[in-house]
C-alpha positions as CSV (number, residue, x, y, z in Angstrom):
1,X,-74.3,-15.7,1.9
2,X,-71.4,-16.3,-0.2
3,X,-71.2,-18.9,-3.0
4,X,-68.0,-20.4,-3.9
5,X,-67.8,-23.0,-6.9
6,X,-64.4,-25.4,-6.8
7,X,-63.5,-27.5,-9.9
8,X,-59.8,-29.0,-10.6
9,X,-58.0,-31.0,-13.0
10,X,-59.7,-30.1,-16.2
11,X,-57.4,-31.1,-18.4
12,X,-58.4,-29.4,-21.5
13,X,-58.7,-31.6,-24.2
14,X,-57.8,-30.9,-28.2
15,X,-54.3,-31.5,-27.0
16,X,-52.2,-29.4,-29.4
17,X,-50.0,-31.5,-31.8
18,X,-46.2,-31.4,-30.1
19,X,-43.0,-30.3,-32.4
20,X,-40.4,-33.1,-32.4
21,X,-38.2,-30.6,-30.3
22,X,-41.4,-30.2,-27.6
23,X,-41.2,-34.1,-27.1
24,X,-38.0,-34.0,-25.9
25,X,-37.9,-35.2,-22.5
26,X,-40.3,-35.7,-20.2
27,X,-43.0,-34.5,-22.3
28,X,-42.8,-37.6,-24.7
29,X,-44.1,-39.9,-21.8
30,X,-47.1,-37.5,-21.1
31,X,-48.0,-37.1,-24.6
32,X,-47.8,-41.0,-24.9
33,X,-50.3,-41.2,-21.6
34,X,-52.5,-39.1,-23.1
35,X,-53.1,-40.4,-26.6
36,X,-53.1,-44.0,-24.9
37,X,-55.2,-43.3,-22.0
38,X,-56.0,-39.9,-21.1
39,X,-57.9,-38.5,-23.8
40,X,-60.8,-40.8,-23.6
41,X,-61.4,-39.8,-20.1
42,X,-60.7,-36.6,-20.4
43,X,-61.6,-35.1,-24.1
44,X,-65.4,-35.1,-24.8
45,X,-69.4,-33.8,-23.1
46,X,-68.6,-33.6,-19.4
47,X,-66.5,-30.3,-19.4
48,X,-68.8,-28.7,-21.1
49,X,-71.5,-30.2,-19.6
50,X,-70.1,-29.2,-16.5
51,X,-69.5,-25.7,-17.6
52,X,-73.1,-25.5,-18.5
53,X,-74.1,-26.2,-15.2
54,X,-72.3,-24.1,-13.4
55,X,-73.5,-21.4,-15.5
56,X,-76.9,-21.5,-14.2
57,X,-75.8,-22.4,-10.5
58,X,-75.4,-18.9,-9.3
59,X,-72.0,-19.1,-7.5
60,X,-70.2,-15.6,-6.8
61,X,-66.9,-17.1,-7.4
62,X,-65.0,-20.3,-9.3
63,X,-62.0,-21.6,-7.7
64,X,-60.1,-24.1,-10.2
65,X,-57.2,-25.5,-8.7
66,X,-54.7,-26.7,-11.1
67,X,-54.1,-29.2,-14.1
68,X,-55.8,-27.4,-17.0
69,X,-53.2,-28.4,-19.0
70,X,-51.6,-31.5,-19.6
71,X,-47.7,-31.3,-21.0
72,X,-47.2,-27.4,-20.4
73,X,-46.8,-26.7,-24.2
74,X,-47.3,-22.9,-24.8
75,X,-50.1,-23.4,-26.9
76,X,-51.8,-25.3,-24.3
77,X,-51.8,-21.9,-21.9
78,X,-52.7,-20.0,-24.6
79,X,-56.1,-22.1,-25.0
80,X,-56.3,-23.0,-21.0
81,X,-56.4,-18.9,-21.1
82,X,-59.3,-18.5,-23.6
83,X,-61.5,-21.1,-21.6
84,X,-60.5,-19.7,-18.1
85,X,-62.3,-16.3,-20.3
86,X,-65.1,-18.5,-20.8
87,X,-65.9,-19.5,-17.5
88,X,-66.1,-16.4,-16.2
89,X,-64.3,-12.3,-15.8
90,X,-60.7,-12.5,-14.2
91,X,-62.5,-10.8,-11.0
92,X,-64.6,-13.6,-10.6
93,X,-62.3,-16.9,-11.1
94,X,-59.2,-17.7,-9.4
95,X,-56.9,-19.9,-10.6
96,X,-53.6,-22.2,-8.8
97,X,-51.2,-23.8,-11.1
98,X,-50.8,-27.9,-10.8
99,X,-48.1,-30.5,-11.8
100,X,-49.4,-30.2,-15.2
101,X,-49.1,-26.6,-15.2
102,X,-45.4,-27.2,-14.7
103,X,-44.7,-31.0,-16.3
104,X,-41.7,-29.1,-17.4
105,X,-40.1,-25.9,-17.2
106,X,-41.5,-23.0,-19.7
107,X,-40.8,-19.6,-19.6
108,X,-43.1,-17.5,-17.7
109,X,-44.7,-15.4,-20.5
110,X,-45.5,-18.4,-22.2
111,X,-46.7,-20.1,-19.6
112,X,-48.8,-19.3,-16.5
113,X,-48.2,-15.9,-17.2
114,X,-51.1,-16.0,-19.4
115,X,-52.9,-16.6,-16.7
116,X,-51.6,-13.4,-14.7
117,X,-55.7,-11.9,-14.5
118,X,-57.2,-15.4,-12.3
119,X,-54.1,-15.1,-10.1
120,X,-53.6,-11.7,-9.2
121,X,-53.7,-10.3,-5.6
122,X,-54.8,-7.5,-3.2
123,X,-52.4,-4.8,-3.7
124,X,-51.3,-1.1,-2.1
125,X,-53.7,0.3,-4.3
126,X,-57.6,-0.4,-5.0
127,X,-56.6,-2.3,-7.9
128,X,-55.6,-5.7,-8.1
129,X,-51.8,-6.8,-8.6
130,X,-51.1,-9.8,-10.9
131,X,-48.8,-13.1,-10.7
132,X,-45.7,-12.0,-12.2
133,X,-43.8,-15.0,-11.4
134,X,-43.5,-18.0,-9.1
135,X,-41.9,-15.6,-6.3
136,X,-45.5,-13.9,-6.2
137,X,-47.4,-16.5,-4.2
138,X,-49.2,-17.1,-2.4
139,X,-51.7,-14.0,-3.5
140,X,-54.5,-13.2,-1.5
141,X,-58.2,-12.0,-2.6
142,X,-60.7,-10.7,-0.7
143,X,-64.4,-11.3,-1.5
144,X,-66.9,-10.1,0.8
145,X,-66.6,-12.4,3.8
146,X,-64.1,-14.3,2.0
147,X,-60.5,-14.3,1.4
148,X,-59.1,-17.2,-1.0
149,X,-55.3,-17.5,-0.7
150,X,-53.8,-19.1,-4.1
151,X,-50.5,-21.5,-3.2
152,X,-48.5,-22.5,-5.8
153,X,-47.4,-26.2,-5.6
154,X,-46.7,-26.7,-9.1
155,X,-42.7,-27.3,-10.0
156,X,-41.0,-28.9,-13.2
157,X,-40.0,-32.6,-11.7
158,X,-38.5,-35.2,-12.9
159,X,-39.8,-38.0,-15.2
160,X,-41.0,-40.7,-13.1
161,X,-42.7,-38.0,-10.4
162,X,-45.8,-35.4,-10.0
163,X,-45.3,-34.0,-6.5
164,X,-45.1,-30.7,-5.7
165,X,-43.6,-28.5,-3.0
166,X,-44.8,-25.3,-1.3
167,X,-41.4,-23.8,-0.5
168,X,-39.8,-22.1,2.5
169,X,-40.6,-18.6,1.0
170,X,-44.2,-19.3,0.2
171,X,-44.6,-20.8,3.9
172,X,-43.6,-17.8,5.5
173,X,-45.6,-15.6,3.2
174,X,-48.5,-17.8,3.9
175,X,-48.6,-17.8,7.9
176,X,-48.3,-14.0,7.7
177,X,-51.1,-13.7,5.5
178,X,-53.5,-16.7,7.7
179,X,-52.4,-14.9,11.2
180,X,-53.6,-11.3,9.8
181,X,-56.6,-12.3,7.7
182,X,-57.6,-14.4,10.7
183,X,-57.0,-10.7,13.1
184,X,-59.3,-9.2,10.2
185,X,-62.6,-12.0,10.7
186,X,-62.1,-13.0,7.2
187,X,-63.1,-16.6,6.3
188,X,-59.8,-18.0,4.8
189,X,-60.0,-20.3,2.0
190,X,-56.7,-22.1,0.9
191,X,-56.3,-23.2,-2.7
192,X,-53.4,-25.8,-3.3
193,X,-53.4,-28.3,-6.2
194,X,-51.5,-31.2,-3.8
195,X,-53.9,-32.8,-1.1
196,X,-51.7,-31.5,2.1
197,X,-52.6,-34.5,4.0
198,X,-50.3,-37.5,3.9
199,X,-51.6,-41.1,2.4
200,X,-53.6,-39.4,0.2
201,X,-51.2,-40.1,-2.8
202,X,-48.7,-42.1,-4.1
203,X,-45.5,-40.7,-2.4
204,X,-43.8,-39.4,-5.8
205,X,-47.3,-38.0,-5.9
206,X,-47.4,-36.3,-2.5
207,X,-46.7,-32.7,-1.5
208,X,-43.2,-33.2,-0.8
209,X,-43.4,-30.4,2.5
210,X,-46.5,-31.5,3.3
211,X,-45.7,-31.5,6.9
212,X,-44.7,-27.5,7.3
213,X,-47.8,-26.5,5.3
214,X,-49.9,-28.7,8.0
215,X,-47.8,-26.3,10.6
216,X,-48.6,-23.4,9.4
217,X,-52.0,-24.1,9.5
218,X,-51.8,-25.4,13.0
219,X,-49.9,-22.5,13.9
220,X,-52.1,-19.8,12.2
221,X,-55.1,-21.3,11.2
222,X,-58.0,-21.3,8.3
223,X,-61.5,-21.9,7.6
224,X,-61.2,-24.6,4.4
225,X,-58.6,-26.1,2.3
226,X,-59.4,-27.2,-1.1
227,X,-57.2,-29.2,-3.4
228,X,-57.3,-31.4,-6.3
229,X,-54.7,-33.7,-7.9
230,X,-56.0,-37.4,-6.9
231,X,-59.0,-37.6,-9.0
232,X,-60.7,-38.1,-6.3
233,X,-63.7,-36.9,-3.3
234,X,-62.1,-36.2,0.1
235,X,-63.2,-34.7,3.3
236,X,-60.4,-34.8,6.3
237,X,-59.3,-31.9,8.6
238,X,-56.8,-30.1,9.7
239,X,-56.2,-28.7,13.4
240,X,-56.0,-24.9,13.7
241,X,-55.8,-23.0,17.0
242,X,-59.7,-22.6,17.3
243,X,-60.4,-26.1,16.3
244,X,-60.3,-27.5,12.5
245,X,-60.3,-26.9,9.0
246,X,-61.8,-29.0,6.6
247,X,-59.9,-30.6,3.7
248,X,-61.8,-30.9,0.6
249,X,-60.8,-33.0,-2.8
250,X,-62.7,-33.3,-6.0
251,X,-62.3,-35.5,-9.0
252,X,-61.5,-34.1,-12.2
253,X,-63.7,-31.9,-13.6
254,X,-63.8,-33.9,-17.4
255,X,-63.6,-37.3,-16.0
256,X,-66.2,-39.6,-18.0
257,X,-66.3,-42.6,-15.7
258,X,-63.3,-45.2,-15.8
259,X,-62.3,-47.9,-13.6
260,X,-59.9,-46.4,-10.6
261,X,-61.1,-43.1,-10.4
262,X,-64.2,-41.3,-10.0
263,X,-66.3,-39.6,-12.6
264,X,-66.7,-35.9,-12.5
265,X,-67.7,-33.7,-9.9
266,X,-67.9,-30.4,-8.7
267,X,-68.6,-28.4,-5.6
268,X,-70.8,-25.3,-4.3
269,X,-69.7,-23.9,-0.9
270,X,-72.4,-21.5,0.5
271,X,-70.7,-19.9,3.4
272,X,-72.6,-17.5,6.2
273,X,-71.7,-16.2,9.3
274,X,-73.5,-18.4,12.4
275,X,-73.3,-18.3,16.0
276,X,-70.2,-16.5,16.4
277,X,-68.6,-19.0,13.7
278,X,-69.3,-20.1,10.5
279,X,-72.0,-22.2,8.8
280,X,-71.2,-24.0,5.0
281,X,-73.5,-26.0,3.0
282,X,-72.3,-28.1,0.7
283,X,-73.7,-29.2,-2.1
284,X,-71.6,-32.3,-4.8
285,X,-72.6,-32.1,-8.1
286,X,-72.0,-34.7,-10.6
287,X,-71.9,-35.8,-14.4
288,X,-74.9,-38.2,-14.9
289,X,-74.2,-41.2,-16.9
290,X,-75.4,-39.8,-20.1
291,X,-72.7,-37.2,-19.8
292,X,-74.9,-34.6,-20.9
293,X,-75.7,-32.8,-17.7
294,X,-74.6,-32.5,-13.9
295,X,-77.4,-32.9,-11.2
296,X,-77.3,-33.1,-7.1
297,X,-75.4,-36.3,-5.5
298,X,-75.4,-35.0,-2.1
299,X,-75.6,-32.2,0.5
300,X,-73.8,-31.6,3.9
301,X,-73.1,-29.1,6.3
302,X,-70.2,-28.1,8.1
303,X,-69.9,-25.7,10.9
304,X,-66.6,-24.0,11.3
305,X,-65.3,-22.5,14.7
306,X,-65.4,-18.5,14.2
């Protein structure tokens, strides 16, 4: 049995204090959200309460995916860095960038390059190969059984949007990788910061190719999707050419409860092999109202066509 943990949209509190010249733009209205109305949801116990948790719930791997930051200042990726660290060795966390991870556009070095050791893929040789820039996804890593595919859908936009894009070049890439991984028996896990399924946020919110991506997974197939980005729980599927994959969304990962949204939660995928397909037990863990500790809020099973 394999263990998978899956948290998103962190965003890291202690925001760093901007430079006049850093507020320039786009990054004045996020800086304004955040001292307004962000940082009370997002900058206190339940992180590290979460954290905490997962510490002691015996997970082979994390998967974060996206929004660790807030306005893309350097400093902000040079902290996200030290926490990604904290949660656990480079082998044994992956990371995929979100909107927030690009509000707007930063060099790479000082950016998610910092973040090269959670994003780096199976190479030529036995070690791994990191990230070294957005042409680099998606990367592919094999764990046991399972082979997590980091997408990038994280691109500097303009002031009034957050939605990303997978690209042409990253599409082709990724139905090369789904059609031989799937020839290999691996179980493919796709990590993507956008939800890929239409309606499931505002449209300057949405995944703005949203439509190929569901292709390619019709075309080539995988075993789960999970995303982030809405704040939000959400189970849907997807067809692939053996039957469907299941589409998975969790709320913000520092999210004390507020009106709109839900409070924080994270997941633990324990995935076996089962009848010549695949068996996965859920299990949603959640922030308790004192906002000190995470316990159980449900359980479910899916079974997954081999």
């Amino acid at each position: 049995m394999f263990t998978l943990a899956h948290l998103s949209d962190p965003h890291l509190g202690s925001l760093p204090v901007p430079t006049p010249a850093q507020l320039l733009g786009k990054r004045v209205f996020g800086y304004m959200s955040w001292r307004l109305r962000r940082q009370a949801i997002h900058d206190g116990p339940v992180l590290p309460a979460l954290i905490e948790d997962l510490r002691n719930a015996g997970a082979n791997h994390v998967a974060v995916t996206g929004d660790i930051t807030n306005i893309s200042l350097p400093a902000e990726f040079e902290r996200a860095a030290a926490w990604l660290h904290d949660l656990g060795d480079p082998s044994a966390v992956t990371v995929v960038p979100g909107n927030h991870d690009a509000y707007v556009d930063v060099p790479w070095n000082l950016s998610l390059g910092r973040w090269a050791p959670f994003m780096s893929g199976d190479g030529d040789g036995a070690a791994e190969t990191p990230v070294s820039s957005p042409g680099d996804f998606p990367f592919v890593r094999r764990r046991g059984p399972v082979a997590l595919i980091g997408v990038s859908t994280a691109e500097p936009t303009s002031v009034v949007s957050a939605a990303g894009r997978v690209g042409p070049g990253q599409l082709a890439a990724l139905e090369r990788l789904l059609t031989e991984l799937g020839r290999q028996g691996a179980f493919r896990i796709v990590l993507i910061h956008h939800p890929p399924l239409p309606g499931r946020a505002p449209r300057r919110k949405q995944l703005a190719d949203g439509a190929a991506f569901r292709a390619v997974i019709g075309r080539a197939g995988a075993e789960l999707v999970l995303h982030g980005h809405t704040h939000r729980s959400g189970l849907a599927k997807l067809p692939t050419p053996r039957g469907h994959a299941p589409v998975i969304g969790v709320p913000s990962a520092s999210a004390r409860p507020h009106p709109g949204k839900m409070h924080a939660r994270y997941h633990l995928y324990r995935i076996e092999a089962a009848d010549g397909g695949w068996r996965v037990q859920v299990e949603v863990r959640g922030v308790e109202p004192t906002l000190d500790r995470f316990s159980t809020e449900a359980r479910f099973s899916l079974s997954i066509e081999g």
